[in-house]
C-alpha positions, 0 to 999 in steps of 0.5 A, a space after each residue: 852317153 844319155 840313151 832313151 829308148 824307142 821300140 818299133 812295130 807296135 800293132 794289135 796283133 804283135 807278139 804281146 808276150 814278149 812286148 808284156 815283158 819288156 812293159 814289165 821291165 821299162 815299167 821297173 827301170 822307170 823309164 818311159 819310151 817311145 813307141 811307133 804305131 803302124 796304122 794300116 798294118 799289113 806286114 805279115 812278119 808282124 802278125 804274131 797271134 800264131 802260137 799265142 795258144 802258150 802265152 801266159 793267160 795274164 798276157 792273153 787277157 790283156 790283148 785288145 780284142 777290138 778297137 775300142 781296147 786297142 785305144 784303151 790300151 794306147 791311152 794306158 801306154 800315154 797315161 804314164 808318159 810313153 810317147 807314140 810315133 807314126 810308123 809309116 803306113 802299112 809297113 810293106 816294102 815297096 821300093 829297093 831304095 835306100 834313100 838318105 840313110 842306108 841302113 838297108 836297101 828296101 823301104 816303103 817310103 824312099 823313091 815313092 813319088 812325093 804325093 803318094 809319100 804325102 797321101 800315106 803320111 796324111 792317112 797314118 795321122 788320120 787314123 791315129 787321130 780315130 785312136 785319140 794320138 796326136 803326134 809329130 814324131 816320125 819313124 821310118 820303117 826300115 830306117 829308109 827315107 829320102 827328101 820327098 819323106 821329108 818334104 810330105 812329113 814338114 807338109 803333114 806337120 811332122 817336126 820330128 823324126 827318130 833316125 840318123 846318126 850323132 851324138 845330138 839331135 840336129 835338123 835337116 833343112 827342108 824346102 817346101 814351095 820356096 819356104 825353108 823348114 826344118 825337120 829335127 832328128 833324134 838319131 839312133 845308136 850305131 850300135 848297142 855299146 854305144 849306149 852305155 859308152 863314157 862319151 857326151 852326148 845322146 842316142 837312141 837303143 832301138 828294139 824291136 819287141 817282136 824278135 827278141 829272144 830270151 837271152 835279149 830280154 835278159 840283156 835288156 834288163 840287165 844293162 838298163 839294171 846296171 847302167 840305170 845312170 845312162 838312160 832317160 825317158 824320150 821325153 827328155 831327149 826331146 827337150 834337147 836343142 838341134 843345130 842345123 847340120 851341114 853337107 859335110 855332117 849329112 855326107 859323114 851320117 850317109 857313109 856310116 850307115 852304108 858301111 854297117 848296112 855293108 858290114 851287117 851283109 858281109 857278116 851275115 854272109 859269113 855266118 851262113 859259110 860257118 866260119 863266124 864265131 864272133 859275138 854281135 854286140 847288137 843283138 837287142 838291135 834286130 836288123 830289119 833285113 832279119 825281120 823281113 826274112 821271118 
């Protein structure tokens, strides 16, 4: 499996400490991810300033002090061939709808009416535009979505999208005022030993900087040290072609994520009864369920 890597929550206040480290550790393997920025931030699970009083001073001075380094440092990111997403628009859940892949059953965009969807989608850009990032290359948060987020994305000219579940990227037909478009999916790791599996094809490793501990960081640089063979820039794996995926590829896509939002429940709830002892080969993955908790 060819893997690139995507990492979400990306904001002036997150937890630079642990996202210096993972730069630091990308920069090392040599490979260049994507990032998704949030606009108009107002997620407070992703305020991470708190404690920052022990980071390392190195780290200290490098966080953007205001917007003008804050565009700086975006363009220091682009500069050496990172690429950035529009991650959604304030990053606050709204809605319990899981919406075409329910990976979870909360989201900011699925079952918002379509023009709001479109306003939000049209604002996010607008504003990434004032930080000098142009961009057509969508990431949802909580992975959630519904063919009104598709419909504004092809609307706003969005193309791209990194979500779902494949081996490939694919495209989903979207119809807007009797035309008939196509948004192009980079779809996502059903979990993390997938990326590093012998089989064909592509994926994504999803990590969520803010959250990972220690051990996480470790893991990362371990497997991409080991397995420097399966991984690849994003850029790359934009360059992959897509197929048009049928009902029968959009209905077997729906039905894995809703078993593993299923499984991801039940064995949370069997952790909290004490009787789980078994490892969960998606710690680097955090779960957004997990984030909305913190």
């Amino acid at each position: 499996m060819r893997t690139a890597i995507r990492l979400d929550d990306i904001t002036i206040d997150m937890d630079w400490q642990r996202f210096r480290r993972i730069e630091k550790i990308l920069d090392n393997a040599g490979i260049r991810p994507l990032i998704g920025v949030v606009p108009f931030c107002e997620d407070d699970n992703l305020s991470r300033m708190r404690g920052s009083e022990s980071w390392d001073k190195e780290v200290l001075d490098s966080v953007p002090k205001d917007e003008a380094e804050w565009i700086d440092f975006l363009k220091s990111l682009t500069d050496k061939g990172w690429l950035i997403a529009l991650h959604g628009y304030k990053h606050v859940y709204t809605t319990k709808n899981m919406g075409l892949f329910p990976l979870n059953n909360f989201s900011e965009y699925a079952g918002v009416p379509y023009y709001a969807q479109l306003n939000m989608i049209k604002e996010g850009l607008k504003q990434l535009k004032a930080w000098n990032i142009e961009t057509d290359i969508f990431m949802a948060p909580g992975h959630t979505y519904d063919k009104n987020t598709l419909r504004a994305l092809s609307a706003s000219g969005i193309g791209r999208m990194t979500d779902g579940f494949g081996r490939n990227p694919y495209k989903r037909v979207v119809k807007n005022s009797g035309r008939a478009e196509g948004i192009k999916f980079y779809p996502i790791s059903v979990k993390s030993s997938d990326c590093i599996s012998d089989k064909e094809g592509y994926t994504t490793l999803v990590l969520h900087c803010n959250t990972m501990e220690d051990d996480d960081i470790e893991a990362l640089k371990k497997k991409l040290s080991e397995h420097a063979e399966h991984f690849i820039d994003f850029s790359e794996y934009l360059r992959e072609g897509g197929e048009v995926r049928g009902v029968f590829g959009n209905a077997l896509e729906y039905l894995t994520a809703l078993s593993k939002y299923i499984f991801t429940r039940l064995r949370a709830f069997i952790r909290t009864s004490g009787d789980d002892d078994t490892e969960d080969d998606d710690d680097m993955i955090e779960d957004e369920a997990k984030e909305e908790a913190l």
